[in-house]
Each structure stands twice: as structure tokens, then as C-alpha cells.
VORO-674883 format. One record per residue (C-alpha): residue number from 0; residue in one letter; x, y, z. Coordinates in Angstrom, 2 decimals. Example, Ala and Ser with C-alpha at 12.3 -4.5 7.8 and 13.67 -1.06 7.14 Angstrom:
<pts>
(pt 0, "a", (12.30, -4.50, 7.80))
(pt 1, "s", (13.67, -1.06, 7.14))
</pts>
This chain:
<pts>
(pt 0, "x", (15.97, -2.96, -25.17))
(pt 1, "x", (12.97, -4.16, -23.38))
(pt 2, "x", (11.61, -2.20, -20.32))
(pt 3, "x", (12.35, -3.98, -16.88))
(pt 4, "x", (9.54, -4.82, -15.22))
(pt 5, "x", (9.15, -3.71, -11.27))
(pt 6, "x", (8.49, -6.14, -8.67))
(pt 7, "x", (5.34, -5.65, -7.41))
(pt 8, "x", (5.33, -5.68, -3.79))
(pt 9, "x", (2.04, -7.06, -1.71))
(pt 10, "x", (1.50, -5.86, 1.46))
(pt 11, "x", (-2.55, -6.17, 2.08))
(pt 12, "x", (-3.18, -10.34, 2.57))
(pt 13, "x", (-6.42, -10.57, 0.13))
(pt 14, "x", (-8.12, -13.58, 2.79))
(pt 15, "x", (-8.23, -10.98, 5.59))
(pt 16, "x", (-9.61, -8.19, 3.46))
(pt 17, "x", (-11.94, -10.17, 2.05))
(pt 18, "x", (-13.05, -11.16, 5.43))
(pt 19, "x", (-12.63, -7.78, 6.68))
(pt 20, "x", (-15.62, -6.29, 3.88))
(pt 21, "x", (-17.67, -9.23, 4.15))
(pt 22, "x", (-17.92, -8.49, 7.81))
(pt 23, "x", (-18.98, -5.04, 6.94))
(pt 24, "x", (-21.77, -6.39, 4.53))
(pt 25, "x", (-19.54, -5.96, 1.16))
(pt 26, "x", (-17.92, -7.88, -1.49))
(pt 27, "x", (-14.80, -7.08, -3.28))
(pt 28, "x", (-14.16, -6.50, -6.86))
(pt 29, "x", (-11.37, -8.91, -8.30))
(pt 30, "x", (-8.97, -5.64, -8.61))
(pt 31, "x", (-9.21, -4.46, -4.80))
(pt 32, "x", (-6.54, -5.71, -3.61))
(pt 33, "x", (-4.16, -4.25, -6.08))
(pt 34, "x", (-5.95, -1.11, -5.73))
(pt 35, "x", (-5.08, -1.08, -2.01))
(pt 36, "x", (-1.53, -2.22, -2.83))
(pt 37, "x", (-1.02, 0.68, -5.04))
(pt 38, "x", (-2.26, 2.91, -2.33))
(pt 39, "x", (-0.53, 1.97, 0.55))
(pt 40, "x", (2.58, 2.00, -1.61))
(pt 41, "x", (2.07, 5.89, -2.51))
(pt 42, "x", (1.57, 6.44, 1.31))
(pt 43, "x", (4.59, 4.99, 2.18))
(pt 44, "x", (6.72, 6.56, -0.60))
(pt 45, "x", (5.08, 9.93, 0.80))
(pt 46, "x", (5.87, 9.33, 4.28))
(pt 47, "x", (9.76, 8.54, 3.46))
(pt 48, "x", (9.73, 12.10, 1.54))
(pt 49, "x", (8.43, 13.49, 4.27))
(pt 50, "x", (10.79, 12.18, 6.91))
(pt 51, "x", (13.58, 12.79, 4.24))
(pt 52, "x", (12.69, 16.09, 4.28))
(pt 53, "x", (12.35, 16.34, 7.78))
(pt 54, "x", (16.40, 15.21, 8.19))
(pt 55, "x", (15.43, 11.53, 9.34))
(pt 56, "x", (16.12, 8.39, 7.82))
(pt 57, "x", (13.32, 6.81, 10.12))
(pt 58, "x", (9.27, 7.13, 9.04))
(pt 59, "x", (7.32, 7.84, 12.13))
(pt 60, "x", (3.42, 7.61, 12.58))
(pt 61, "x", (2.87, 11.45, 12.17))
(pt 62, "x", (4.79, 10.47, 8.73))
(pt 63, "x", (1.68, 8.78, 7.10))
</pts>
């Protein structure tokens, strides 16, 4: 059976990054953005752990 593939979810917009490190005198690599997909993802599936283990159902900013 073939493996299902996950949706990948995007939640950096690669214009405003882009802008953001050229601003700051840098260039981006053509993986950065999926880079900082991947780690926003892992801080968010942290911070719902957390909160579930903290009894709530809500992820607060002390959460991240």
C-alpha cells in the first residue's frame, strides 16, 4: 500500500522573509523557508504538549 503523504502546512510567507534578511544584509538559501516551516511546526507541536500537559486545551505565549 503506498505511504500517504502529509500535507505540508506553510506558515512563514517566503516574500517577507526574503525581505526581512535582505534588510539585515543576507540572502537566503532556496531551502530556508522550509527550514523555518519545519521549525515553527516543532514549536508549535511542543507548545500543545505542553499546554496538554498543563490540563488546557488552549496554547498560551509562556507555551512556546
Amino acid at each position: 500500500m503506498p505511504k500517504v503523504q502529509e500535507k505540508v502546512l506553510h506558515f512563514a510567507v517566503r516574500s517577507t522573509v526574503k525581505e526581512f534578511l535582505s534588510k539585515s544584509g543576507f540572502r537566503s538559501g532556496e531551502s530556508v523557508i522550509d527550514a523555518l516551516n519545519e521549525k515553527i511546526t516543532a514549536i508549535l507541536d511542543a507548545a500543545g504538549s505542553r499546554s496538554k500537559a498543563n490540563g488546557r486545551s488552549t496554547i498560551m505565549p509562556y507555551d512556546l
